[in-house]
N, CA and C atoms as an extended XYZ file, in Angstrom:
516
Properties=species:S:1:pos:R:3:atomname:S:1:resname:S:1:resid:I:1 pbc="F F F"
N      -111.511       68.462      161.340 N   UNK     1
C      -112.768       69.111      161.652 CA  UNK     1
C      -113.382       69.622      160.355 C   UNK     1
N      -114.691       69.494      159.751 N   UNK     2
C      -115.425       69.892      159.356 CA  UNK     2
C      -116.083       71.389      159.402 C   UNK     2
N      -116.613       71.968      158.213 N   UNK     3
C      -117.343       73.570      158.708 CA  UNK     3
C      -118.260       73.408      157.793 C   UNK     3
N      -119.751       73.931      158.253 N   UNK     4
C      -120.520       74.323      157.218 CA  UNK     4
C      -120.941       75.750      157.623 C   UNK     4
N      -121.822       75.962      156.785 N   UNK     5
C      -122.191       77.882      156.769 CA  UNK     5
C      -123.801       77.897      156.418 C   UNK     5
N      -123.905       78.896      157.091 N   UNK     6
C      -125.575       79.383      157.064 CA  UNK     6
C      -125.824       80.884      157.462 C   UNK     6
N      -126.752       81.485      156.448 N   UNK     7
C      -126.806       82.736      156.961 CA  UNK     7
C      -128.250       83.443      157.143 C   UNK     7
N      -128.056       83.796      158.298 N   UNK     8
C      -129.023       84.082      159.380 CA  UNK     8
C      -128.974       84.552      160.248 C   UNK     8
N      -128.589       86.031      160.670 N   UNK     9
C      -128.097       86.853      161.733 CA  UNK     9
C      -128.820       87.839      161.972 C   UNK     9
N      -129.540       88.184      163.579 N   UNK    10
C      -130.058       89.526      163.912 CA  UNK    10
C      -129.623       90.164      164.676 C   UNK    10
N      -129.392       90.982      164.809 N   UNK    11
C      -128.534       92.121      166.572 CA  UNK    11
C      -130.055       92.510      167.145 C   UNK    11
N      -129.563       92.444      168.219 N   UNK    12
C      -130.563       93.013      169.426 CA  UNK    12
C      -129.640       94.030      170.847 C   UNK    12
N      -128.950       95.244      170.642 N   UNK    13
C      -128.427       95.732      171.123 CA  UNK    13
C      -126.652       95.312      171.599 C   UNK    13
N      -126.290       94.674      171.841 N   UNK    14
C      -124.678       93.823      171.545 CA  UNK    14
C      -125.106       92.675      171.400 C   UNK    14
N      -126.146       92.015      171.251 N   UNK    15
C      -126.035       90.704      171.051 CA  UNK    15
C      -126.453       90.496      169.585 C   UNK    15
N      -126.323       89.217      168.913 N   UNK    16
C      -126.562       89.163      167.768 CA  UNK    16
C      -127.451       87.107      168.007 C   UNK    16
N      -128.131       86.906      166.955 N   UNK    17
C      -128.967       85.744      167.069 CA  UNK    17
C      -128.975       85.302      165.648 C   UNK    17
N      -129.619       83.740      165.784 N   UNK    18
C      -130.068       83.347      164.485 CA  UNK    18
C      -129.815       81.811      164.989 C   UNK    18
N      -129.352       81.296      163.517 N   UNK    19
C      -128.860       80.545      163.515 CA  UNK    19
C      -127.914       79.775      162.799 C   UNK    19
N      -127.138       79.162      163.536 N   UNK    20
C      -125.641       78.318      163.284 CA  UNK    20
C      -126.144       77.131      161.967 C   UNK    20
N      -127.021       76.691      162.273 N   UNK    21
C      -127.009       75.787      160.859 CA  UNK    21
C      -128.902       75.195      161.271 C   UNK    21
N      -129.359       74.944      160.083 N   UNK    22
C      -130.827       74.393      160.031 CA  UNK    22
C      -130.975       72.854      159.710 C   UNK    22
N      -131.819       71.872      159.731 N   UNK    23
C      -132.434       71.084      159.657 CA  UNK    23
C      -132.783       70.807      158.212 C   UNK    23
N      -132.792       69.674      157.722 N   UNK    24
C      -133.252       69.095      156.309 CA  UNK    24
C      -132.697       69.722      155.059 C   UNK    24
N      -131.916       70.895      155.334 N   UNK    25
C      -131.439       72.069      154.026 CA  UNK    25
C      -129.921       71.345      153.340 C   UNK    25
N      -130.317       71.177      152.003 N   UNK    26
C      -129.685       69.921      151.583 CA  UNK    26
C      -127.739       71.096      150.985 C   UNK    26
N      -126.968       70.892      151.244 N   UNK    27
C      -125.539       71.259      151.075 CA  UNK    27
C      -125.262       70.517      150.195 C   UNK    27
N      -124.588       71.045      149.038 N   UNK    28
C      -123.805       69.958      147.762 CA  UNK    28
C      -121.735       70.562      148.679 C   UNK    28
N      -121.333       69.634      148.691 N   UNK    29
C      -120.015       69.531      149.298 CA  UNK    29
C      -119.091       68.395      148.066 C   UNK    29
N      -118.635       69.178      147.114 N   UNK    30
C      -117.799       68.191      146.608 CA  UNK    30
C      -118.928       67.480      145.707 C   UNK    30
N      -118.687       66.125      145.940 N   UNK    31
C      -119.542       65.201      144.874 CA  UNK    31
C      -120.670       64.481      145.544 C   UNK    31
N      -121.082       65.294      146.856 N   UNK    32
C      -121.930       64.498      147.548 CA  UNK    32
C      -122.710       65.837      147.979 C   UNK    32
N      -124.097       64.969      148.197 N   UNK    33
C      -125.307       66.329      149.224 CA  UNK    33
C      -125.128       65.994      150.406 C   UNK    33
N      -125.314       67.015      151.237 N   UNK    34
C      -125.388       66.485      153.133 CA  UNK    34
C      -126.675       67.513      153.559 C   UNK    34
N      -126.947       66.775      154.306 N   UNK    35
C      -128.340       67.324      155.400 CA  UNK    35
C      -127.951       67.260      156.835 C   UNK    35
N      -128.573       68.092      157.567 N   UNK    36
C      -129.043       67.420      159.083 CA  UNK    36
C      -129.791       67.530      159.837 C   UNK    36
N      -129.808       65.929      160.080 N   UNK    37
C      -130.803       65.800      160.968 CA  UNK    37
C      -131.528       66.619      162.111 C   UNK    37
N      -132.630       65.893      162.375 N   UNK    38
C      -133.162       67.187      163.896 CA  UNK    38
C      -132.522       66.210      164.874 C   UNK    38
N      -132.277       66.854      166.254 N   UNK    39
C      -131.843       65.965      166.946 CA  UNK    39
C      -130.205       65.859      166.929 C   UNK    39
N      -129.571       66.279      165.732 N   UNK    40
C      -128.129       65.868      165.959 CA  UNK    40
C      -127.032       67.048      166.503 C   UNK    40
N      -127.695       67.392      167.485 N   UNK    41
C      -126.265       68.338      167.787 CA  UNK    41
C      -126.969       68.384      169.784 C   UNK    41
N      -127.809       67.580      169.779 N   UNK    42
C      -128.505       67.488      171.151 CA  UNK    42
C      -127.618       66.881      172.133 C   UNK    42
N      -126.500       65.935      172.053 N   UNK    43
C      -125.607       65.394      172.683 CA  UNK    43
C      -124.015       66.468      172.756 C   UNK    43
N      -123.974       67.533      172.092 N   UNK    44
C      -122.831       68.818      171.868 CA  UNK    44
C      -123.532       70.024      173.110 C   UNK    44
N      -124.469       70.145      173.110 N   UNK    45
C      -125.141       71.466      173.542 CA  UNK    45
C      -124.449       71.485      175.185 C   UNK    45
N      -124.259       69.887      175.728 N   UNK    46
C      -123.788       70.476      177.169 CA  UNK    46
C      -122.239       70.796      177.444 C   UNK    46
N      -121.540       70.565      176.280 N   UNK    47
C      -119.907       70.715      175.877 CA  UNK    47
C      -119.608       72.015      176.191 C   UNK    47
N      -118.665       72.902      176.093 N   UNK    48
C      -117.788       74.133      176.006 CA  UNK    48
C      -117.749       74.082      174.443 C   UNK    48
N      -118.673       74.864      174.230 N   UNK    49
C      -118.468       75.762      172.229 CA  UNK    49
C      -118.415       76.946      172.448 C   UNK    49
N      -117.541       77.085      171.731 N   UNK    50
C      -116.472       78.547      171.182 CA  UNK    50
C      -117.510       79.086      170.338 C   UNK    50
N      -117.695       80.785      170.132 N   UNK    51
C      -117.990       81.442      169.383 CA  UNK    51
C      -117.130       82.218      168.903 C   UNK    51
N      -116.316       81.873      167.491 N   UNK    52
C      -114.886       82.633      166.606 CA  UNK    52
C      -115.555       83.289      165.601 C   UNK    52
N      -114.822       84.389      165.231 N   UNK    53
C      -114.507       85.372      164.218 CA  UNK    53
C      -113.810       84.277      163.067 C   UNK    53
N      -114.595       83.842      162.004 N   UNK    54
C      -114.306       83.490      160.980 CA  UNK    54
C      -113.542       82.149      160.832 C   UNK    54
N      -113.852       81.526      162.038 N   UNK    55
C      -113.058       80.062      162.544 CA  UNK    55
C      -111.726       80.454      162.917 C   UNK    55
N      -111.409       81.918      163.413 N   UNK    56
C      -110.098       82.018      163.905 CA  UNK    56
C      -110.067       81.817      165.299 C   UNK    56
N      -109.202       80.950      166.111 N   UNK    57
C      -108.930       80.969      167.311 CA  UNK    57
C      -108.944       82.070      168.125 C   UNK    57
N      -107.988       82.811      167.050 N   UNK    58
C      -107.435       83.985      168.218 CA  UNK    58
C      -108.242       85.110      167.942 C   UNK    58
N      -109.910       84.885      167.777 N   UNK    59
C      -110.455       85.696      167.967 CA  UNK    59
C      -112.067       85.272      168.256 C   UNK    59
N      -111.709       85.115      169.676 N   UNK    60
C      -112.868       84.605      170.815 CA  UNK    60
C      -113.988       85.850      170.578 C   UNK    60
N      -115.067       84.946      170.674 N   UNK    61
C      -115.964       85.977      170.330 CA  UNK    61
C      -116.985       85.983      171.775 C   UNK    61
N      -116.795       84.598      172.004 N   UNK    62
C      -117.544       84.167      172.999 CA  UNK    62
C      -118.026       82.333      173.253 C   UNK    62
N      -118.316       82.193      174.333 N   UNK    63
C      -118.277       80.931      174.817 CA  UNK    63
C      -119.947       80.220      175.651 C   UNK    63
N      -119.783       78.836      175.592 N   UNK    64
C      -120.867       78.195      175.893 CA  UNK    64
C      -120.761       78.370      177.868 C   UNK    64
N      -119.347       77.902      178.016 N   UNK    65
C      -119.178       77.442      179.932 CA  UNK    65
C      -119.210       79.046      180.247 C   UNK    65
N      -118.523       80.217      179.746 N   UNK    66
C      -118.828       81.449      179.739 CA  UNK    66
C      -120.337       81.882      180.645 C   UNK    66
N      -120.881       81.290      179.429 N   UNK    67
C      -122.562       82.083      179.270 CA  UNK    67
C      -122.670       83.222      178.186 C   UNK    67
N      -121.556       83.144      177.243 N   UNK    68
C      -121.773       84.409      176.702 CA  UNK    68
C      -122.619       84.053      175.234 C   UNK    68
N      -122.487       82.781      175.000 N   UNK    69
C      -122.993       82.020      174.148 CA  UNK    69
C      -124.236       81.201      174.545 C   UNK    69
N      -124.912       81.121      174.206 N   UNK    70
C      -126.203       80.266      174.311 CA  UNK    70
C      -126.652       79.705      172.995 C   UNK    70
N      -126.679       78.426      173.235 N   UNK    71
C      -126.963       77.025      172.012 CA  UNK    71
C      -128.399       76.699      172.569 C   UNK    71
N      -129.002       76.250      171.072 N   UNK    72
C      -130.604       75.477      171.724 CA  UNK    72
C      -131.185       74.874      170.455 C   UNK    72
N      -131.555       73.684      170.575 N   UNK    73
C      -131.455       72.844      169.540 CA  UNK    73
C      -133.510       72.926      169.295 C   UNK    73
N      -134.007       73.061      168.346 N   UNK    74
C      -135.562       73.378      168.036 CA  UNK    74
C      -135.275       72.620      166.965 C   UNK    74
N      -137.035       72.898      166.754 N   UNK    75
C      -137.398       72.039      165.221 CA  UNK    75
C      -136.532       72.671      163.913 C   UNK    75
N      -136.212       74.142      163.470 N   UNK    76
C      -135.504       74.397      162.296 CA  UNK    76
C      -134.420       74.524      162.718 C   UNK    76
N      -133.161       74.392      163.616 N   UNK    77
C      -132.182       73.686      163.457 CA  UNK    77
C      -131.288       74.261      164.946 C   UNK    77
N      -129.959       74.282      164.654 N   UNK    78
C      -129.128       74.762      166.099 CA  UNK    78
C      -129.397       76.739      165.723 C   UNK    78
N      -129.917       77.024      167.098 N   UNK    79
C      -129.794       78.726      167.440 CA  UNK    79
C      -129.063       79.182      168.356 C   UNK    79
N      -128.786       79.900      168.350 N   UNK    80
C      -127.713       81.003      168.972 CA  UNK    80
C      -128.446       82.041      169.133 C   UNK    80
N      -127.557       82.592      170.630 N   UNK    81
C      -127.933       84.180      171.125 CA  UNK    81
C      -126.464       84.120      171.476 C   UNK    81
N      -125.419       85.673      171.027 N   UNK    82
C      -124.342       85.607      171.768 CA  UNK    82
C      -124.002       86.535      172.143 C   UNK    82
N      -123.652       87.291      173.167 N   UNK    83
C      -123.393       88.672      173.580 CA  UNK    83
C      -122.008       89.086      172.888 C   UNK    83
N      -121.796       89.768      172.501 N   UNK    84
C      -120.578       90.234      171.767 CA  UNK    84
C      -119.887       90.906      172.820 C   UNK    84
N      -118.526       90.936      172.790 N   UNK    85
C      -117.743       91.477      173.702 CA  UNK    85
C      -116.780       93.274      173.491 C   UNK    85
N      -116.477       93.624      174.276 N   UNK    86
C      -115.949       94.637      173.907 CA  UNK    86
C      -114.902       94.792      173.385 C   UNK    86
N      -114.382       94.369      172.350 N   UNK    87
C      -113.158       94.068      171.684 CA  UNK    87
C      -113.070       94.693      170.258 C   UNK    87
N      -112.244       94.330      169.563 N   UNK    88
C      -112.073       95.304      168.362 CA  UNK    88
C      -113.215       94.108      167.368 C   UNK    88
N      -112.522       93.108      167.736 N   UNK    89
C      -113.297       91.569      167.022 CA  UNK    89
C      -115.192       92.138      166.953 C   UNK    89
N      -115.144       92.059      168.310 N   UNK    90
C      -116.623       91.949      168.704 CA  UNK    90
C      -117.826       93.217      168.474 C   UNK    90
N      -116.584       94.453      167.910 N   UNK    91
C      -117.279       95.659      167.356 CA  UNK    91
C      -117.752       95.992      166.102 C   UNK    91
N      -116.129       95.304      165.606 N   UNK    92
C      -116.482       95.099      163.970 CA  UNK    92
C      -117.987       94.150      163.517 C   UNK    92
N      -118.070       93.153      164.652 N   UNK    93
C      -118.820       91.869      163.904 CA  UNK    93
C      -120.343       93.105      164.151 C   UNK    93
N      -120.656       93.524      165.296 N   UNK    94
C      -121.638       94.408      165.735 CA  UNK    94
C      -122.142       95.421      164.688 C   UNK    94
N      -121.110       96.053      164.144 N   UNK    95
C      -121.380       97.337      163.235 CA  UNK    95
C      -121.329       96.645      161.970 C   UNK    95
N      -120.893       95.446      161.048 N   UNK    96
C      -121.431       94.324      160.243 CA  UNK    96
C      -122.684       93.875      160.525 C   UNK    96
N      -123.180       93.623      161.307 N   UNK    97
C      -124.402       93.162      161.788 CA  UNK    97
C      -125.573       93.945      161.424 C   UNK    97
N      -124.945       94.928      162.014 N   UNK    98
C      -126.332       96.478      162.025 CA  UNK    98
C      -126.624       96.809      160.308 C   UNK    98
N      -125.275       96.835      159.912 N   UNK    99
C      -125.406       97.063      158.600 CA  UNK    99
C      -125.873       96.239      157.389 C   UNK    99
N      -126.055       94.787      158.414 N   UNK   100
C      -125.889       93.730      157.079 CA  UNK   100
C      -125.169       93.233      156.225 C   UNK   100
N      -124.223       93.496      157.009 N   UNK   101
C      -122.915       93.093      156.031 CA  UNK   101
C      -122.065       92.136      155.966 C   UNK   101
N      -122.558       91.300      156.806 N   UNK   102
C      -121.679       89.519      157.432 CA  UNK   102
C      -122.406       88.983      156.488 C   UNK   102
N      -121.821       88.267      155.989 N   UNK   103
C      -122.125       87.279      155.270 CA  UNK   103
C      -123.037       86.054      155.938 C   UNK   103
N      -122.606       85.389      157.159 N   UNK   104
C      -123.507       84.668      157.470 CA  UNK   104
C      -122.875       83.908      158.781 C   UNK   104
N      -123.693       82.586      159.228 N   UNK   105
C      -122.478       81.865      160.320 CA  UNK   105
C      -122.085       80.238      159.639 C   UNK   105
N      -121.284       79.866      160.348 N   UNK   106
C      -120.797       78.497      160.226 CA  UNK   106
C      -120.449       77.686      161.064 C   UNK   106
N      -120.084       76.658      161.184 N   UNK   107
C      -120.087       75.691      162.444 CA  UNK   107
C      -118.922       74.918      162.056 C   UNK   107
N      -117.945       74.617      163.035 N   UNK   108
C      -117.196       73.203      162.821 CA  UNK   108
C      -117.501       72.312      163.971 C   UNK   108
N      -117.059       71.230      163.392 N   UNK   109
C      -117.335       70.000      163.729 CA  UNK   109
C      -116.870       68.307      163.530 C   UNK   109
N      -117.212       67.668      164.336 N   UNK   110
C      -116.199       66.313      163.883 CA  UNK   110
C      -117.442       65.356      164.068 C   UNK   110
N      -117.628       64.087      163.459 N   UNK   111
C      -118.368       63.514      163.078 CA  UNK   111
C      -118.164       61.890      164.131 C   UNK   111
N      -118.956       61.727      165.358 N   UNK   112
C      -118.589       60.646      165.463 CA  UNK   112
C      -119.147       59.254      165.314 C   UNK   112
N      -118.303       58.070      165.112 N   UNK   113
C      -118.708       56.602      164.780 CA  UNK   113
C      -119.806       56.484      165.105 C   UNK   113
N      -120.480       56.244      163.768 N   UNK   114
C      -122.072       55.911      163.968 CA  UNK   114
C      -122.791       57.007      163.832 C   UNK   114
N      -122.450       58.481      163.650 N   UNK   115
C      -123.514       59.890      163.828 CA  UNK   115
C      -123.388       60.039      162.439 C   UNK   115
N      -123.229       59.517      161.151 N   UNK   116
C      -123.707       59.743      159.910 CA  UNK   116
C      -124.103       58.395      159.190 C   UNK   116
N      -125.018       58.420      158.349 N   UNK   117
C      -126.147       57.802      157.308 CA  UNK   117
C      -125.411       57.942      156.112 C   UNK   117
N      -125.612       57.245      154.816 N   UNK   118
C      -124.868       57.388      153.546 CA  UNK   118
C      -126.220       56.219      153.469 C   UNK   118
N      -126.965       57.264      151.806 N   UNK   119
C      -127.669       56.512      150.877 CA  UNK   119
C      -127.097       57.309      149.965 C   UNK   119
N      -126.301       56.268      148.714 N   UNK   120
C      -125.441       56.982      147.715 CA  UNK   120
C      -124.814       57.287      147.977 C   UNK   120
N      -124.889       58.820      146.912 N   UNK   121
C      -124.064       59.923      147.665 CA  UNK   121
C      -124.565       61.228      148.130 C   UNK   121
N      -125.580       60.383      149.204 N   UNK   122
C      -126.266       61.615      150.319 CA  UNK   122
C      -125.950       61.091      151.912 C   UNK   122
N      -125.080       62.105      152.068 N   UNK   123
C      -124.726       62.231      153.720 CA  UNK   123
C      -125.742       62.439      154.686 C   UNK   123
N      -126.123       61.672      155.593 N   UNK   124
C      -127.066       62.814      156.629 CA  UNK   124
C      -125.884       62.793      158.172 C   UNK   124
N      -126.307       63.869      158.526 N   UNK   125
C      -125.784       64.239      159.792 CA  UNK   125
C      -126.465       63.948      160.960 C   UNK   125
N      -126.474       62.778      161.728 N   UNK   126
C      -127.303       62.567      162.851 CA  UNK   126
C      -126.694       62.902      164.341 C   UNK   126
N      -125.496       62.707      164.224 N   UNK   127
C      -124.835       63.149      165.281 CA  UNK   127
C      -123.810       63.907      165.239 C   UNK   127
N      -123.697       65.060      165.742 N   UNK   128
C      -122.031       65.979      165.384 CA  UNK   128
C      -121.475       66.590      166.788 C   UNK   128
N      -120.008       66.588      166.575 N   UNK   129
C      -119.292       66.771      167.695 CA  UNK   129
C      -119.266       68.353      167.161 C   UNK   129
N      -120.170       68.950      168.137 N   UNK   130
C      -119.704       70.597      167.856 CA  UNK   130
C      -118.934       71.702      168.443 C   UNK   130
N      -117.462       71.653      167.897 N   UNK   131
C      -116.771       72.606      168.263 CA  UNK   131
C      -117.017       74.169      168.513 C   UNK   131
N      -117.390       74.360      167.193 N   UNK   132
C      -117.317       76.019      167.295 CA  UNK   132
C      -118.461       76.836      166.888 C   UNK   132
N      -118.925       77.852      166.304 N   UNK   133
C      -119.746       78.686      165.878 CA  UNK   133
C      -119.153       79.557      165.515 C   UNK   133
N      -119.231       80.319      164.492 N   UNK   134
C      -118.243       81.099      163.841 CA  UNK   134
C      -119.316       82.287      163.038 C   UNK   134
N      -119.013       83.512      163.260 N   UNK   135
C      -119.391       84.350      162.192 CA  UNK   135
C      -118.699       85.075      161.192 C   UNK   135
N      -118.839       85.215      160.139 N   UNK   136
C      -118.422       84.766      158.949 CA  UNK   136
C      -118.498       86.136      157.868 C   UNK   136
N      -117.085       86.788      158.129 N   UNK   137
C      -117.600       88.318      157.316 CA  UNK   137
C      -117.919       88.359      155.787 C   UNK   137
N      -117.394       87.793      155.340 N   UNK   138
C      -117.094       87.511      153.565 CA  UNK   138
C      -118.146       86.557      153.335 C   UNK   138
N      -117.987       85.606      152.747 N   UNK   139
C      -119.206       84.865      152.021 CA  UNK   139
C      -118.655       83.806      152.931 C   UNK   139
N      -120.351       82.580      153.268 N   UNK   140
C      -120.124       81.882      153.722 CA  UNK   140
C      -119.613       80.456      153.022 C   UNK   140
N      -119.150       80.197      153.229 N   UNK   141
C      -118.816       78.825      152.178 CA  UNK   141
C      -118.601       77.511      152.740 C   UNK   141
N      -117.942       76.578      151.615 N   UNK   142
C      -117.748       75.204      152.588 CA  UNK   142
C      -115.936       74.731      152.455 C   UNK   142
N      -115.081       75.547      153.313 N   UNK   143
C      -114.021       75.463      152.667 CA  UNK   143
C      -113.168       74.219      152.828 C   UNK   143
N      -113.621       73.113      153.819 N   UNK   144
C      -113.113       72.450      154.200 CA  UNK   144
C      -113.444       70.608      153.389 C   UNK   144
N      -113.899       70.990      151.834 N   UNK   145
C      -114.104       70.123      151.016 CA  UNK   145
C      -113.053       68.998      151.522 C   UNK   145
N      -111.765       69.416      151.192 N   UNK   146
C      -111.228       68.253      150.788 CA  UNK   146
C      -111.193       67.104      152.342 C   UNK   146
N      -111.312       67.929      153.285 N   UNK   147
C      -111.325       67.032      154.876 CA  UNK   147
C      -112.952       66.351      154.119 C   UNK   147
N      -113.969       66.813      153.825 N   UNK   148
C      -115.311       66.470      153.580 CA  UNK   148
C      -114.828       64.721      152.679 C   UNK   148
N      -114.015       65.421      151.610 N   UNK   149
C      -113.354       63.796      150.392 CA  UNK   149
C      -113.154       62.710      151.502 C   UNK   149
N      -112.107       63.406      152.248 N   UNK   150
C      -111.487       62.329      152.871 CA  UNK   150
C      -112.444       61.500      153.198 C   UNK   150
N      -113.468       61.946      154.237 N   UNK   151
C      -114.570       61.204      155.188 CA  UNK   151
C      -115.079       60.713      154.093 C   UNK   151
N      -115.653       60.723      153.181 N   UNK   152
C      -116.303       60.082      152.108 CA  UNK   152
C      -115.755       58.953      151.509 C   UNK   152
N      -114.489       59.176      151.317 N   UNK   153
C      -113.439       58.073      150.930 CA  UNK   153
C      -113.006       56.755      151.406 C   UNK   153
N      -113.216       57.129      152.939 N   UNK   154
C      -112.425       56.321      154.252 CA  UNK   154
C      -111.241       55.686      153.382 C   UNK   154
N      -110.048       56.915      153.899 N   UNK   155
C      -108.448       56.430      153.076 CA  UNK   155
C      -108.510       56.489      151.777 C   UNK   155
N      -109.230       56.392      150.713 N   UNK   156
C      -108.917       56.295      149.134 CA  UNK   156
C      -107.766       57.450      148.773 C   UNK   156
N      -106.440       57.530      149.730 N   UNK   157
C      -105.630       58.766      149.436 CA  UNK   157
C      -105.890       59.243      147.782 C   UNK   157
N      -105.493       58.556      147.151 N   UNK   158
C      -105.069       58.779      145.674 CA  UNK   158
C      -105.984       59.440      144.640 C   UNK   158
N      -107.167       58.761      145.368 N   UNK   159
C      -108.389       59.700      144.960 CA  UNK   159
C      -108.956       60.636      145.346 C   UNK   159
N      -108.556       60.722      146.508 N   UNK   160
C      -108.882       62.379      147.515 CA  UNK   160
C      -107.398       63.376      146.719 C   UNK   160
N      -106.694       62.825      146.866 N   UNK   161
C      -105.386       63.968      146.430 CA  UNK   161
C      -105.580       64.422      144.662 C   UNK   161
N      -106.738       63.413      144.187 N   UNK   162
C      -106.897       63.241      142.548 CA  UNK   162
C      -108.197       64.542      142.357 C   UNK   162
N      -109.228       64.606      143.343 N   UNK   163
C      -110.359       65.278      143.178 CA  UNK   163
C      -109.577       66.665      143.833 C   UNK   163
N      -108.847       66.730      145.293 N   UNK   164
C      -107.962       67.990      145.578 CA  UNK   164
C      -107.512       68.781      143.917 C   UNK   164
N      -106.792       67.627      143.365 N   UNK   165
C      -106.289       68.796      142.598 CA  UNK   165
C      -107.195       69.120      141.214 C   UNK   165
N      -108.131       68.353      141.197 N   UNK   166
C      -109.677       68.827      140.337 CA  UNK   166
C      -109.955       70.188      140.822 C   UNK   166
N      -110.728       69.754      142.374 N   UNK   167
C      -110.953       70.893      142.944 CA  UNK   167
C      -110.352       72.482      142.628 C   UNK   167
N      -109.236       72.576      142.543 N   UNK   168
C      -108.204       73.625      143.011 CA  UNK   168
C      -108.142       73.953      141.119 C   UNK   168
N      -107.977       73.371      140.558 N   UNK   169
C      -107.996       73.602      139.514 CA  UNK   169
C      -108.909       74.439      138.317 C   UNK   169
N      -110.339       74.058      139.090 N   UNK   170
C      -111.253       74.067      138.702 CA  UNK   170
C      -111.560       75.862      139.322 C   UNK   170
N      -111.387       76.326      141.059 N   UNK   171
C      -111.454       77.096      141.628 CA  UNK   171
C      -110.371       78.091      140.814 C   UNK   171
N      -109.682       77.904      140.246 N   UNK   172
C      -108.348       78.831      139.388 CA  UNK   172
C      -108.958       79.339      138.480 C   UNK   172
């Protein structure tokens, strides 16, 4: 699975809004740019998506089959409304919120056959399998580069495990 990040968050009494990721806003990931498309998350919206605390499982924030989550796909990109719950998770993210102090949200996701474009090395995103929605206390980032190599690669192990340890090296 894939994650990207975007930050854009408002509270409106326990709920908080914005949005999960925008349209045409170009991401450098590694050695490649990615975009996405309008339209590509329109085939996810009738699924069960999770709303997590920082892409952690075990901290449900809220859900699509729920209702506590609400997805809606517009011209500047996927939005969210999500009611926050009464939990320790869902207080902290609340009183971050008010204050401004989340960093932002992020999304994972899996990419299926045929839902991405490659001119060069520019990705577009036309279709995405969307798992989760995530808000994101610390900075938002793209941590899941090296899964990003792989897909870029299709198998080039030696050279994904060659840029991994660029990567990591470079981050030191």
């Amino acid at each position: 699975m894939e994650r990207r990040a975007f930050a854009e968050i408002r509270t409106a009494g326990r709920r908080i809004e914005g949005y999960a990721a925008t349209f045409g806003t170009e991401a450098r990931i590694g050695t490649f740019v990615e975009t996405i498309a309008p339209g590509a998350f329109k085939g996810a919206l009738g699924g069960d998506v999770l709303a997590l605390l920082d892409h952690d499982q075990s901290k449900v924030l809220g859900r699509t089959r729920s209702g506590t989550l609400r997805l809606t796909e517009d011209a500047r990109g996927l939005a969210f409304s999500l009611d926050l719950p009464d939990t320790q998770a869902g207080r902290d993210v609340l009183a971050l919120a008010r204050r401004g102090d989340l960093g932002g949200m992020s999304f994972g996701f899996t990419v299926p056959k045929g839902g991405e474009s490659w001119q060069g090395e520019h990705r577009t995103l036309r279709t995405v399998g969307l798992r989760e929605i995530s808000v994101v206390q610390a900075w938002p980032a793209y941590p899941d580069t090296e899964i990003a190599l792989r897909n870029l690669h299709n198998g080039a192990d030696a050279l994904r495990r060659h840029r991994v340890l660029v990567l990591a090296e470079v981050s030191k």
